[in-house]
C-alpha positions as CSV (number, residue, x, y, z in Angstrom):
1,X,139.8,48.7,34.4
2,X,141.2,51.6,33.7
3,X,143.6,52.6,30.1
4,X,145.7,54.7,32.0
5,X,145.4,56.4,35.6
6,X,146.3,57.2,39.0
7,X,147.3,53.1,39.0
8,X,148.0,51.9,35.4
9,X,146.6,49.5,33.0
10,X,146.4,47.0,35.7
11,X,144.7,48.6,38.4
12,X,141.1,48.9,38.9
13,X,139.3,52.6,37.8
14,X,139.3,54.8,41.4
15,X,135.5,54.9,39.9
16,X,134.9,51.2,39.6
17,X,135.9,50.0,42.9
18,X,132.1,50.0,44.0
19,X,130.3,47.7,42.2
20,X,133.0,45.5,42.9
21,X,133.2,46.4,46.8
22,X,129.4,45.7,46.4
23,X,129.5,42.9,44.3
24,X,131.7,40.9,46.4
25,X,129.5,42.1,50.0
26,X,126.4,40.8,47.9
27,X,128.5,37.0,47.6
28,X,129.5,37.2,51.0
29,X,128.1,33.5,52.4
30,X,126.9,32.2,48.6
31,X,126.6,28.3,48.8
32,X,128.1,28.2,45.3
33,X,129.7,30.8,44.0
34,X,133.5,30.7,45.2
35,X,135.7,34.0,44.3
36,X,137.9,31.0,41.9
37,X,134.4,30.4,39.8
38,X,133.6,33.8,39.1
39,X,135.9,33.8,36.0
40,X,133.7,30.8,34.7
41,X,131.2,31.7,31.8
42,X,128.8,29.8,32.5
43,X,129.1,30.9,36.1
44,X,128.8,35.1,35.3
45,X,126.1,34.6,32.2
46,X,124.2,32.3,34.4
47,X,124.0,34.8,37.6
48,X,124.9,38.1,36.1
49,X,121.6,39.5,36.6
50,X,121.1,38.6,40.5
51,X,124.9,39.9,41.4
52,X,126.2,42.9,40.7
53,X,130.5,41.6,40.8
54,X,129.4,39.3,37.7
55,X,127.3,41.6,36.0
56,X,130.5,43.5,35.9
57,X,133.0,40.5,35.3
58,X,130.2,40.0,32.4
59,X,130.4,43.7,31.0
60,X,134.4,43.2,30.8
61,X,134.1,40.0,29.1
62,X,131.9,41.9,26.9
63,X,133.8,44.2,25.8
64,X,137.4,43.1,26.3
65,X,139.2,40.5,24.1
66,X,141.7,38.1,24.8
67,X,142.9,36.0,28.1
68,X,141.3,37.6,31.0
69,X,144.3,37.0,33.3
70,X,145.8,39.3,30.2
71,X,143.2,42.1,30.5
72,X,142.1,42.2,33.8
73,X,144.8,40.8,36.2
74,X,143.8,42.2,39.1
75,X,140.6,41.0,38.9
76,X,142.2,37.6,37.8
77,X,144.0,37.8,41.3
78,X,141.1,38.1,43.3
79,X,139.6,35.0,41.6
80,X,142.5,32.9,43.9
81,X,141.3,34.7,47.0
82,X,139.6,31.6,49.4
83,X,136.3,33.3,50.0
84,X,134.1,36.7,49.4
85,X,135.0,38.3,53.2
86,X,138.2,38.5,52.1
87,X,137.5,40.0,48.9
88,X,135.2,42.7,49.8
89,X,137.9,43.3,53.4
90,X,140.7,43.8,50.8
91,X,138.5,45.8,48.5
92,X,137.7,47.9,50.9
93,X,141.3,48.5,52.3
94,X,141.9,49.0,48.4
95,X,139.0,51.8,48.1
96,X,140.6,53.4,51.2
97,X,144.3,53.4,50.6
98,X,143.6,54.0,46.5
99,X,140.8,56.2,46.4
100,X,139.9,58.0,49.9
101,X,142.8,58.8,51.2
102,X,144.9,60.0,48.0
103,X,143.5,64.1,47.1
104,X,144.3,64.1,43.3
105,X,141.7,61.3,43.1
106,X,139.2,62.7,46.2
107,X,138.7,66.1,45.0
108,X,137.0,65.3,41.8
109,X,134.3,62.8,44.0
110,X,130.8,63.4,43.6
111,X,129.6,62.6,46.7
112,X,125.9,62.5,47.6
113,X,122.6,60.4,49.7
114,X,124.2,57.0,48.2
115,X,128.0,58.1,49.5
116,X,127.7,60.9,51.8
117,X,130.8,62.9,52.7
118,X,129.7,62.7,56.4
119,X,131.7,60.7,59.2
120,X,130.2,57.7,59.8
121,X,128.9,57.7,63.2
């Protein structure tokens, strides 16, 4: 989350959106962890270390106070989502509209081997 941006309070960081885009790629499929149990303690201290989208649901409960739906709504949001394809699809489309496709944001990207500036092919 972001204090104040390109989207608000509210709004994921344009520099955060991967390790959630990743995250939720890495849960795609998971037996047992739903997008509603991520926001479960005992779900994102248990498993924080083998996925990347609760190591970082972990870091903000770490370092944020208060109701999560309070601090991190959008986040909150995605936890009603009914499964991790749809969560990575609409943080991707997210990333895209947010991020990629808006210049203020694009022109200050590092861009390198891991996210290469190239056209897919």
């Amino acid at each position: 989350m972001e204090p104040a941006g390109s989207q608000g309070v509210w709004a994921l960081d344009d520099h955060q959106f991967l390790p959630f885009i990743w995250g939720s790629a890495q849960l795609v499929g998971h037996p047992r962890i739903q997008p509603k149990s991520f926001i479960k303690s005992e779900i994102y201290e248990h498993f924080a270390k083998d996925y990347m989208f609760l190591s970082c649901i972990k870091y903000i409960n770490e370092v944020k106070t208060g109701p999560f739906a309070e601090h991190s709504n959008q986040l909150w949001n995605i936890s009603a989502v009914p499964n991790w394809e749809k969560v990575n699809a609409g943080l991707v489309k997210m990333y895209k509209a947010e991020v990629l496709a808006k210049f203020p944001v694009i022109q200050h990207f590092w861009f390198g081997s891991l996210l290469s500036i190239r056209p897919a092919t």
